[in-house]
C-alpha positions in Angstrom: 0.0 0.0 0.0 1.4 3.1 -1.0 1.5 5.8 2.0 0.7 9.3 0.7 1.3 12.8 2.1 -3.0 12.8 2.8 -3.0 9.5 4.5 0.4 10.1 6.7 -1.1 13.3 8.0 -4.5 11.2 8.9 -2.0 8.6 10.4 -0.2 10.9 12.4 -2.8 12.4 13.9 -4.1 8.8 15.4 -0.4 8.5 16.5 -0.4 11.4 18.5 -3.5 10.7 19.9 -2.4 7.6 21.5 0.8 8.6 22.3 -0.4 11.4 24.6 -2.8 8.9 26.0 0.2 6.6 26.7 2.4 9.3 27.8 -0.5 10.4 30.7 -1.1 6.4 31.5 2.6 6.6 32.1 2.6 9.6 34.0 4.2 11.9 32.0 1.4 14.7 31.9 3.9 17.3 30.4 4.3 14.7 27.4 0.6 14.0 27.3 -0.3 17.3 27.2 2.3 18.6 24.5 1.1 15.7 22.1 -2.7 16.4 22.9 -2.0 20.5 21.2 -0.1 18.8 18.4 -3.3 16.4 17.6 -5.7 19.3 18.2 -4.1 21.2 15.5 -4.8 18.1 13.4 -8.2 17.7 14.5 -9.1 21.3 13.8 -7.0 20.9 10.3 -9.1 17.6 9.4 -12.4 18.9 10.7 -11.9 22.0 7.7 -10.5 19.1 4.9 -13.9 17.2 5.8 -16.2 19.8 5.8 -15.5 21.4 2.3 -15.9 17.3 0.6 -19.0 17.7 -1.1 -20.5 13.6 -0.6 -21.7 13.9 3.1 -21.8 10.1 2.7 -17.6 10.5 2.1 -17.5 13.5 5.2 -19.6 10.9 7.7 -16.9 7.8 7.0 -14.0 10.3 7.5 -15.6 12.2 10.3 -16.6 8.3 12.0 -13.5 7.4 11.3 -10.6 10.2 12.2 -12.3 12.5 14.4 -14.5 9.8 16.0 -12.2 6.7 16.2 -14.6 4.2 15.3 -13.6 1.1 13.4 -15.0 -0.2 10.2 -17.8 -2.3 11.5 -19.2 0.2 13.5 -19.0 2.8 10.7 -20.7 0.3 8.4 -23.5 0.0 11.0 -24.1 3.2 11.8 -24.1 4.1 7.8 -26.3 0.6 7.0 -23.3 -0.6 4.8 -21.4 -3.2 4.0 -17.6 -2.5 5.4 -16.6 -2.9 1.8 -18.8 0.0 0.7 -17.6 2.1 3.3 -14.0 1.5 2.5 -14.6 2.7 -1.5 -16.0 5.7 0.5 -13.4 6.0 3.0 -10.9 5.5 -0.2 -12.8 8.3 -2.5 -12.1 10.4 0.5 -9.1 10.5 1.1 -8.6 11.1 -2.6 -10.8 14.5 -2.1 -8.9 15.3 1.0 
């Protein structure tokens, strides 16, 4: 799978997420708290990308997905689809993004 610039930053921002939730688990509030105002940045970054994709079918998956942290069977449920349909939209946004 090839990793582009659209799906790294969507990537990255997961990371951060649970490595500030590591770093408080550990202890390390100061670490937690730096890497929670680096994924806010992102959040507020992928909440604008998302809400200028015209499909709102396309802005649910990503929104479910990225801002949301749901996996792909819970997406599918919510959405009444088939995991497989929601991955072609998951797939047709990240190509908008």
């Amino acid at each position: 799978m090839e990793l582009n610039a659209k799906k790294y930053d969507l990537m990255r921002y997961r990371m951060l997420k649970a490595r500030a939730r590591g770093a408080l688990d550990a202890g390390n509030t100061t670490l937690a708290h730096e890497l929670a105002s680096c994924a806010e940045v992102f959040r507020l970054e992928l909440i604008d990308r998302i809400s200028h994709i015209e499909d709102e079918r396309v802005r649910t998956v990503l929104s479910l997905r990225y801002l949301h942290g749901l996996d792909w069977e819970t997406i599918a449920e919510q959405m009444f689809f088939s995991v497989r349909w929601v991955m072609k939209l998951h797939r047709k946004g990240i190509e908008v993004l």
